[in-house]
C-alpha positions in Angstrom: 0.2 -24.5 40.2 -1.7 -23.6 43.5 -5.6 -23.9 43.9 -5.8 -20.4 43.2 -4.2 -20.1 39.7 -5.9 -23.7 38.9 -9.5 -22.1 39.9 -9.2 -19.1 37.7 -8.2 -21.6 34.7 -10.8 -24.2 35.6 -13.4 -21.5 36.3 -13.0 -19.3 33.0 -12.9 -22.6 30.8 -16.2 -23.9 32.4 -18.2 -20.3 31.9 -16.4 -18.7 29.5 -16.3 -18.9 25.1 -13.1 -21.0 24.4 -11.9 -17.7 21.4 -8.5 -17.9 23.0 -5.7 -20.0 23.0 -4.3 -18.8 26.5 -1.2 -19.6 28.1 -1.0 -21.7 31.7 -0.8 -18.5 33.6 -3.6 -15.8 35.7 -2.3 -12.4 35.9 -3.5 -10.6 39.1 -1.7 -7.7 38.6 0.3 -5.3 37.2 2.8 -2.1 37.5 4.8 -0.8 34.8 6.4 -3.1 32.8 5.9 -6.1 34.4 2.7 -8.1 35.9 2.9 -10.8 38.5 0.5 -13.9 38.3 -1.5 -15.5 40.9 1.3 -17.6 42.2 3.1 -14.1 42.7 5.9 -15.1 39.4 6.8 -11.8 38.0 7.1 -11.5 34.1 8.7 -8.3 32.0 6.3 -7.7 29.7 7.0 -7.8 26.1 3.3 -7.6 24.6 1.3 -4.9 26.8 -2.1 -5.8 25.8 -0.7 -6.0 22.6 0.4 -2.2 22.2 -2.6 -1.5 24.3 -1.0 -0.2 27.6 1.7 2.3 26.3 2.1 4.4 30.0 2.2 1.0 31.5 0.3 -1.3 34.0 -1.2 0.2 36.6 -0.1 4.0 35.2 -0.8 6.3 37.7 -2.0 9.1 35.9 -4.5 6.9 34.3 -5.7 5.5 37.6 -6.0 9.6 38.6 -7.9 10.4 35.7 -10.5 7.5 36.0 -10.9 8.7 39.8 -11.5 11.9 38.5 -14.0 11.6 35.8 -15.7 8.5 37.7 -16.3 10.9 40.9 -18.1 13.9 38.0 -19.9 12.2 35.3 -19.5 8.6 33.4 -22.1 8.7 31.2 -25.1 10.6 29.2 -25.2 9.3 25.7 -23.8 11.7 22.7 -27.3 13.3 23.1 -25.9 16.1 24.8 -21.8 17.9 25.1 -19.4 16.9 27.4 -16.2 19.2 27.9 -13.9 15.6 28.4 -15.0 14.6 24.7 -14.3 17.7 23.2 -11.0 18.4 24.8 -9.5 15.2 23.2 -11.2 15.8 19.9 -9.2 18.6 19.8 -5.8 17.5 21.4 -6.3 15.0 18.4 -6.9 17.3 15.6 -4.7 20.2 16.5 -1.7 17.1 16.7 -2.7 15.4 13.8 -3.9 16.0 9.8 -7.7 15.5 10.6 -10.2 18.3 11.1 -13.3 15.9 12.9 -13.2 12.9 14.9 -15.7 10.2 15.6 -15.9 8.4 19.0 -16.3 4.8 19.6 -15.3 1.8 21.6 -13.0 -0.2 19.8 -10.3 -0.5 16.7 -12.9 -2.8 15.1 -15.4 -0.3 15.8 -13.2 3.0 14.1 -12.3 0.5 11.1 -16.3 0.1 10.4 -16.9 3.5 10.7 -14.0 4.2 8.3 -15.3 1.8 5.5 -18.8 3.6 6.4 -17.7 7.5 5.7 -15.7 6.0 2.3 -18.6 4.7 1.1 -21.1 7.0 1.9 -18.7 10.1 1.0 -18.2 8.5 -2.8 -22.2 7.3 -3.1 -23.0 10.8 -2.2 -19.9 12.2 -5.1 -20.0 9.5 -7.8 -23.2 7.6 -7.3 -24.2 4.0 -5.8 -21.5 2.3 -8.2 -18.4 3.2 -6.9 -18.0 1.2 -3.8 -15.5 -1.0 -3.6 -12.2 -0.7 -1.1 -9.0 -2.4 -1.9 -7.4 -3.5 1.4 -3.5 -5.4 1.4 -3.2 -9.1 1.7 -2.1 -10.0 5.4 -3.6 -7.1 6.8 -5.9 -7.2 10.1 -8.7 -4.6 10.5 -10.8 -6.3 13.1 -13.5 -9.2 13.6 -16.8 -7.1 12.6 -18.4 -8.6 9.4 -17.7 -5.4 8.0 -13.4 -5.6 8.9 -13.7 -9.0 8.7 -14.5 -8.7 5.1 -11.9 -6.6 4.7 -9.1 -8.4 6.2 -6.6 -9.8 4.2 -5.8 -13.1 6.0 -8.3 -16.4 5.4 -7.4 -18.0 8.7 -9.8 -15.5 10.5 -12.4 -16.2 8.6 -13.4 -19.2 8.8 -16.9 -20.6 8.8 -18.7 -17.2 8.3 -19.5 -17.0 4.5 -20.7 -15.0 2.9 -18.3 -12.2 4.1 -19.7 -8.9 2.6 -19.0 -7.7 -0.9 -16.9 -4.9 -2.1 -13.2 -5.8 -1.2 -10.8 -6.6 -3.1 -6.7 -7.5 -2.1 -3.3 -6.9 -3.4 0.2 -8.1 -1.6 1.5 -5.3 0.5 4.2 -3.4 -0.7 3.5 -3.9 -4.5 2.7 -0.9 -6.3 2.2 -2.3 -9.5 -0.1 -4.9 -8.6 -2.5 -2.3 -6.8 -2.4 0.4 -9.1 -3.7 -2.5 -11.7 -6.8 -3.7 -9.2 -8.2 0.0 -9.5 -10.9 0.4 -11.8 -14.0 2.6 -11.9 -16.0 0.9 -9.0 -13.0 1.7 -6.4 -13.7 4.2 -3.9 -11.1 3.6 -1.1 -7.7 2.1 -0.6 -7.6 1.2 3.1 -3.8 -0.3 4.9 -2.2 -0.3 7.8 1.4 1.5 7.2 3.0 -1.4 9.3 1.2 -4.7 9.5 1.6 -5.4 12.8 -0.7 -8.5 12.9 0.6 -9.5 9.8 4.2 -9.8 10.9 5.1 -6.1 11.4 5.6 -5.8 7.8 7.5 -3.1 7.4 6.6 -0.8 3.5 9.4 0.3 1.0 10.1 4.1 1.2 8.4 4.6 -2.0 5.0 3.0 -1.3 2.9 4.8 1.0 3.8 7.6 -1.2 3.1 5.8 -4.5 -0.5 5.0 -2.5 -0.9 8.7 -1.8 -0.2 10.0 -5.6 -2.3 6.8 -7.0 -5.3 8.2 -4.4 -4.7 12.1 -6.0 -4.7 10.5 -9.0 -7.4 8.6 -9.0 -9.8 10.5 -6.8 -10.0 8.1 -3.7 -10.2 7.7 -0.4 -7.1 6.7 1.3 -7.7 4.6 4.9 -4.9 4.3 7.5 -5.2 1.8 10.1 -3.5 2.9 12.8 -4.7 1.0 15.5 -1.6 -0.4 16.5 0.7 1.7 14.7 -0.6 5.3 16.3 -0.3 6.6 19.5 3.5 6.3 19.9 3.8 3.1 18.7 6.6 3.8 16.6 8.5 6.7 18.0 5.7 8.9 16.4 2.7 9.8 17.6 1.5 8.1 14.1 3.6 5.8 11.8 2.5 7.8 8.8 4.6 10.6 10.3 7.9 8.4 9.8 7.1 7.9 5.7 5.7 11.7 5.2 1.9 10.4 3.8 -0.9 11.9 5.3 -4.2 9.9 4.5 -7.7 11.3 4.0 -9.3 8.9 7.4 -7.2 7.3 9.8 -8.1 4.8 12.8 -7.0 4.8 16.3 -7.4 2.3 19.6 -5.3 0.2 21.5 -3.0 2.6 23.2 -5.3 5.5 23.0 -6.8 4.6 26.3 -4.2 2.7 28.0 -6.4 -0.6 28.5 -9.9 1.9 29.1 -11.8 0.8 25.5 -12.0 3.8 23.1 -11.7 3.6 19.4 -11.5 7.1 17.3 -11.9 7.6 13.6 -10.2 11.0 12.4 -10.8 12.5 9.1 -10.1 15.4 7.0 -13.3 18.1 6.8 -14.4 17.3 3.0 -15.2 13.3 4.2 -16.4 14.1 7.5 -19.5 16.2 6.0 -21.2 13.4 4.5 -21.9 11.8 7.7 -24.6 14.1 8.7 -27.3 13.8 11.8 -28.5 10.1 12.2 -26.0 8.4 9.7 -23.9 6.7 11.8 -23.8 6.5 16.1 -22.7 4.2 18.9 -23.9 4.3 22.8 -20.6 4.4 24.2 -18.4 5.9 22.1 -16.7 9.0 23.9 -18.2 9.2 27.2 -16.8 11.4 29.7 -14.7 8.1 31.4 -13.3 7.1 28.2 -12.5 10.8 26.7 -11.0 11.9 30.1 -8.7 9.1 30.3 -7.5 9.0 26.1 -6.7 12.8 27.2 -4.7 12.6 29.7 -2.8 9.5 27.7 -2.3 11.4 24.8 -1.1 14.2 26.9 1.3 12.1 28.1 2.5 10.7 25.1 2.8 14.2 23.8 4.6 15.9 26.9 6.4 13.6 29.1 8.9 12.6 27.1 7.4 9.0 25.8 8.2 9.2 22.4 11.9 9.7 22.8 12.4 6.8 25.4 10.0 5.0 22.4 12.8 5.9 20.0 16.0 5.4 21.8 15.1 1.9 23.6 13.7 1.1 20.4 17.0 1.8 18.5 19.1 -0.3 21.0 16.5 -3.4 21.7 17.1 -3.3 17.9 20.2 -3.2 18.3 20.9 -5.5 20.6 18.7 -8.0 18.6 21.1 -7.7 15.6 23.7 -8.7 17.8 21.9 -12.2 18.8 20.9 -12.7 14.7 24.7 -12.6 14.2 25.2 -15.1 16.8 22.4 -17.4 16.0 21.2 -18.5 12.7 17.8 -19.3 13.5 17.2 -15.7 13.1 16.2 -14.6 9.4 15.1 -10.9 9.9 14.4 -8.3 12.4 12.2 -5.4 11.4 10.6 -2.5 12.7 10.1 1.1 14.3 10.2 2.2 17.8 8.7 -0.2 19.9 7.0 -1.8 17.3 9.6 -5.3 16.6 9.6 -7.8 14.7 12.2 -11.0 14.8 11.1 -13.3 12.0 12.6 -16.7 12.5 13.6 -19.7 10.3 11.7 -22.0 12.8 8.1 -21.8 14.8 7.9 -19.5 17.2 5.7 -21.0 19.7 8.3 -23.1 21.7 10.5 -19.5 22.1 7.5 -17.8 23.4 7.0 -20.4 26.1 10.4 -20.8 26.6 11.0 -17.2 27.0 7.7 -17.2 29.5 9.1 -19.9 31.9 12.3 -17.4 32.3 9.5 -14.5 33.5 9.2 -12.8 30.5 5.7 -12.5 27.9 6.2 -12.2 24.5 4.0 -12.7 21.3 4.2 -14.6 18.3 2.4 -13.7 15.0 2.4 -15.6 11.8 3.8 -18.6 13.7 7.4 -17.7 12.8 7.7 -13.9 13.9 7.9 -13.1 17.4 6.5 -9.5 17.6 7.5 -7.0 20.7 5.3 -4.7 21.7 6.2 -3.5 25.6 4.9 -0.2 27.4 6.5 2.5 25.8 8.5 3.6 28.9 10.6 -0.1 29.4 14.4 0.5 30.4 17.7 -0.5 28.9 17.9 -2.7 31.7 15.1 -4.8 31.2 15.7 -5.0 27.7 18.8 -6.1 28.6 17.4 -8.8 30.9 15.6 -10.4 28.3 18.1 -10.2 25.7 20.3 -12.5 28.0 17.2 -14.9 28.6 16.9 -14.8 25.0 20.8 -15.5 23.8 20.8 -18.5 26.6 17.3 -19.6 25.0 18.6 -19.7 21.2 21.9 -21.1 22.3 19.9 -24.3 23.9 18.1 -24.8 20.5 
């Protein structure tokens, strides 16, 4: 590697926190699908952000809507309106289930303020009791104390006991086993409908709705995590669409902004009323940069034809995945929707991923044996293509 690349590494490991394990490389830039490092080696990228930059690197109409905004007004505090933060509240509500949405910076940031309307919604219903929220072993709702707490994996929490009290876990996907953990001290029942951090653990057709009749039922709160899942992700503009369940609160990030940092929590009218005047707040959630460019994303999602390409690249990627499983036997399953994929194999993944990254192309593995695909929603045939072929000539040299 060149002095430049080797400064960049040398540089961020001298002054910045070592949180990451981060691969030999320094992106510089960017466009479309694919992102060129420092040494100017271009990579197809297969984890956008991780299902952050749906529209691509470098989108254009992003880059036009930050100039915009950035040229009129970037920020005033929620202490006042601004027309950019109302027109995506409502491009939001009027495409989605929700009748209010709350403004914030990050997915971490929408999954707190989720657990916070629950809670406060069912003190101010049933009394200071009925507080706990059961969340689904292996799910990921962010590295807050708060969604911390109320993920389902111990390896990400680690050395910061005591977590906060009032969660309790079942195993995704098992009906049974959560219909038995609610008693009269539940108030929520909080999931993503795909894990994607988990292994893009796909549900059974008759669970989200089981979850669904068990909230009626049972008079709770039901919590979708969409951070990953929404925007597109799946060839919806939400993954809840594909299994016909509508929750009571659901989360969005990632994607929403492209790479800009906006979170949103959406909710249905009856929950949104108990956060009243000075309940809950953030500094930056929704200013006029952040809101103008989430609009003109979503609007682009909605409009130019995104979620097709989502679903029909998606289909054959699948496809053509299925074709290497029956060709090598190191892969056990492939799962998914859209352009959320996952290949779960019967060997580590780690090796693939940086075997697959010397060939120029990025790709992501969770839960050390499932490589996870997560491109820009508008990748090509042909450069699905091109990594398939990396990818049969990397399996074939195992």
């Amino acid at each position: 590697m060149n002095d430049i690349n080797n400064d960049t590494r040398t540089l961020a490991d001298k002054y910045i926190f070592k949180t990451y394990g981060r691969f030999p490389i320094a992106l510089a830039r960017g466009k479309g699908c694919r992102v060129w490092d420092e040494e100017g080696k271009e990579y197809i990228d297969f984890v956008g952000g991780i299902a952050v930059c749906a529209l691509g690197h470098s989108s254009p109409l992003v880059s036009a809507a930050l100039d915009e905004q950035s040229r009129k007004l970037v920020h005033v505090s929620n202490l006042y309106y601004t027309r950019p933060q109302v027109e995506l509240a409502m491009l939001l509500v009027e495409n989605s289930f929700a009748d209010r949405v709350f403004f914030c910076n990050s997915g971490a940031e929408a999954n707190e303020a989720a657990i916070k309307l629950a809670r406060r919604y069912s003190n101010e219903k049933f009394g200071d009791n009925r507080y706990k929220i059961i969340t689904m072993k292996g799910s990921f709702h962010g590295r807050t104390m708060a969604t911390l707490s109320a993920t389902g994996q111990d390896k990400v929490k680690t050395g910061y006991s005591p977590l906060l009290e009032g969660f309790e876990f079942v195993p995704f996907n098992d009906l049974s086993s959560l219909e038995d953990a609610v008693d009269d001290s539940v108030c929520a029942i909080m999931l993503e409908p795909i894990q994607g951090e988990g292994g893009v653990k796909c549900p059974d057709p008759e669970f989200l709705p089981g979850v669904r009749e068990l909230c009626n039922k049972r008079d709770l709160v039901l919590i979708f995590d969409e951070v990953q899942t929404g925007m597109g992700r799946t060839g919806r503009l939400f993954a809840h669409e594909i299994f016909g369940v509508t929750p009571d609160i659901m989360t969005l990030a990632k994607a929403l902004g492209n790479g800009f940092p906006i979170g949103a929590m959406l909710a249905i009218e009856e929950l949104s009323s108990a956060f009243t005047k000075g309940s809950h707040a953030t500094t930056f959630g929704g200013t006029p940069l952040a809101t103008a460019v989430a609009k003109a994303v979503t609007e682009s999602i909605l409009n130019d034809g995104i979620l097709d390409n989502c679903r029909t690249i998606g289909d054959y990627f699948r496809e053509r995945l299925q074709g290497l499983k029956k060709r090598h036997n190191v892969i056990k399953e492939i799962r998914g929707f859209g352009l959320l994929i996952g290949v779960e194999l019967e060997i580590d993944g780690a090796p693939i991923v940086n075997a697959c990254m010397e060939k120029g192309f990025l790709i992501n593995c969770a839960q050390e044996r499932v490589l996870r695909f997560v491109p820009p929603l508008i990748i090509s045939k042909d450069e699905v293509d091109l990594f398939i072929d990396a990818f049969d000539d990397i399996l074939g040299k195992l």
